[in-house]
C-alpha positions as CSV (number, residue, x, y, z in Angstrom):
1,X,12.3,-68.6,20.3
2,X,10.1,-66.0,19.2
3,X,7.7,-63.8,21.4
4,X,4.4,-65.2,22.6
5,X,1.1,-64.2,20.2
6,X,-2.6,-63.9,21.1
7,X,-4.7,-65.6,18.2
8,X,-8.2,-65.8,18.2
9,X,-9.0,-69.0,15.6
10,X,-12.5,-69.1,14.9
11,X,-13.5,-72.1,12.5
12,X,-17.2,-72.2,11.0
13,X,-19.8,-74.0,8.4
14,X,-19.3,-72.3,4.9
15,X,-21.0,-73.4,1.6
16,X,-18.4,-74.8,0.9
17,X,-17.4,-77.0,3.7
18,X,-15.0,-75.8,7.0
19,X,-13.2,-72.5,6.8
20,X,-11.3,-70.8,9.3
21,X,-9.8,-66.9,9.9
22,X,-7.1,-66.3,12.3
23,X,-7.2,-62.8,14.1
24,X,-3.3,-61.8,15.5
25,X,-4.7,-59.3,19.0
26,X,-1.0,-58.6,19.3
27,X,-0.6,-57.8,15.4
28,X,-3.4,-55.0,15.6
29,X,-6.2,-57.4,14.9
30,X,-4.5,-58.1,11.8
31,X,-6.7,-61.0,10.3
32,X,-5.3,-63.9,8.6
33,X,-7.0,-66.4,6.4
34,X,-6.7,-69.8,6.6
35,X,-6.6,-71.3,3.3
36,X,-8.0,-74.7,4.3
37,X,-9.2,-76.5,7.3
38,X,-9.2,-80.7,7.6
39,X,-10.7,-82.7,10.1
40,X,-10.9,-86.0,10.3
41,X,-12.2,-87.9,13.4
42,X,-10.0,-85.5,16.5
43,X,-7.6,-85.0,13.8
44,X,-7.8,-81.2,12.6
45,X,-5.2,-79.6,10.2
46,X,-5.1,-75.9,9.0
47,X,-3.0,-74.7,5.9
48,X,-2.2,-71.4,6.3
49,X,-0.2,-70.3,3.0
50,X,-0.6,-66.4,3.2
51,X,2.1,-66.8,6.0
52,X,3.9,-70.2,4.7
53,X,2.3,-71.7,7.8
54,X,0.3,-74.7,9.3
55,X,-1.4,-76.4,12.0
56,X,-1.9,-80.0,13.0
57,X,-3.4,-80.7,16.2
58,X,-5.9,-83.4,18.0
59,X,-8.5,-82.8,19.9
60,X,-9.4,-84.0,23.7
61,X,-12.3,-85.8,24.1
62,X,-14.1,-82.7,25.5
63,X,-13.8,-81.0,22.8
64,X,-12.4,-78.0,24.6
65,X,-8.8,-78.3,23.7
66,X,-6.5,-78.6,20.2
67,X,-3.2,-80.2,21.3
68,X,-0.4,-79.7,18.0
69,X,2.3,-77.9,16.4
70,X,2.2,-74.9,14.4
71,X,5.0,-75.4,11.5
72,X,6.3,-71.9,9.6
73,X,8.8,-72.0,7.2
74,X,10.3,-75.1,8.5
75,X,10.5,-74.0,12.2
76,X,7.9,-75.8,14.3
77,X,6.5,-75.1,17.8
78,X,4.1,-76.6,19.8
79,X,0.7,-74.6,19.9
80,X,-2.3,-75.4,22.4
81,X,-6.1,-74.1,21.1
82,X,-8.5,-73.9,24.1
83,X,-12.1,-73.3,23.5
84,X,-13.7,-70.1,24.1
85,X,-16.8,-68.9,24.4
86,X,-17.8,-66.3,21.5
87,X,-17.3,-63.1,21.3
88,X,-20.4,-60.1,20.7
89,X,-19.9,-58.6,17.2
């Protein structure tokens, strides 16, 4: 059981397709890329290697919540992404 984290995820268009950076409020903004982002119909998954972490998830048909499980180095927990509205540069 490990302490509760704020993370702001914040997923957008890139040239390349989805990308995704994960910013840790209780880590001293410490930003942390996410290597790659998958979604397929509700389905989104994020590979997060630069922490030997990911995320799989579905999403309600609101769009306003990511129900999954965040899996680090074979420990898993479950992880709940609610939509926010964005924040002023």
């Amino acid at each position: 059981m490990g302490t509760p984290q704020r993370i702001v995820l914040t997923i957008s268009n890139g040239k390349d397709g989805a990308e995704a950076r994960a910013v840790s409020l209780d880590q001293g903004n410490a930003v942390i890329r996410v290597s790659a982002v998958t979604q397929k119909g509700t389905k989104l998954s994020l590979d997060v290697k630069v922490v030997s972490g990911g995320y799989e998830g579905e999403m309600n048909k609101e769009g306003t919540e990511i129900n999954g499980t965040w899996t680090q180095q074979g420990l898993t927990t479950p992880l709940l992404l609610k939509k926010a509205a964005a924040q002023a540069k």
